[in-house]
N, C-alpha and C positions, 0 to 999 in steps of 0.2 A: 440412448433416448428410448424411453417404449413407447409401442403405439397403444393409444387410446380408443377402443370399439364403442361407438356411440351405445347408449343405452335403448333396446327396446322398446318403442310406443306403444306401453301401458294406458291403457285407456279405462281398464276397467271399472274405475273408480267416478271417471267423469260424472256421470251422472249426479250422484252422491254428492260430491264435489261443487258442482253447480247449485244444486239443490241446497247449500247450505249457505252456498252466497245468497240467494234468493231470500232465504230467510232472514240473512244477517241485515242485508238492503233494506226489507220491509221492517226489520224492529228501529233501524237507523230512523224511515221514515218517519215511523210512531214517533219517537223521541223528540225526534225536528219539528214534529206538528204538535205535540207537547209542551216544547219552549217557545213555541210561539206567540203562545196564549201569554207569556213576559215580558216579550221582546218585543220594538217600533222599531220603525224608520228602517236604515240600511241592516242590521242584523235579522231583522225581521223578512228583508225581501231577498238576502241575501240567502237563507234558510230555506224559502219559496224556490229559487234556485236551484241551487243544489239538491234538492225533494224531483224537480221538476229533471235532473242530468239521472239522478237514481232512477225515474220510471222509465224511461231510457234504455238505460244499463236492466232493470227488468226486461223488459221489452228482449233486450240482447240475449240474455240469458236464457231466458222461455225457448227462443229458436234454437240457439246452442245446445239445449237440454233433448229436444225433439230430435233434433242429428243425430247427436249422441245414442239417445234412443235406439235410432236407428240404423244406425253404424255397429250398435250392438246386437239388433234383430238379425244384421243382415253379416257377421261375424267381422266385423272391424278390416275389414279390407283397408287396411294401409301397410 
């Protein structure tokens, strides 16, 4: 059986990484506030929802980005 050496925590990238979920998030929202202007009733508030978990998940990301950041200024001490 060989042994398995965990991989290195690569971090370098993070940033970048975040940074494109953020973007991906915010075109999501667009979209969802776009089909809304179609859609009633429960598709419609169920849209508002899910819009409303993504600003959220923004919110999350922003902090996660600023660590990162920082964890990068300060040489990734892990």
């Amino acid at each position: 059986m060989s042994k398995h050496t965990p991989k290195p925590d690569d971090r370098s990238d993070n940033v970048e990484k975040l940074q494109d979920m953020v973007k991906n998030t915010k075109d999501n929202m667009e979209a969802a506030e776009e089909l809304m202007a179609y859609t009633h009733g429960r598709e419609k508030e169920a849209l508002k929802k899910k819009n409303a978990r993504r600003e959220e998940s923004l919110e999350g990301f922003r902090k996660e980005i600023l660590d990162e950041e920082n964890a990068r200024k300060n040489g990734y001490s892990s």
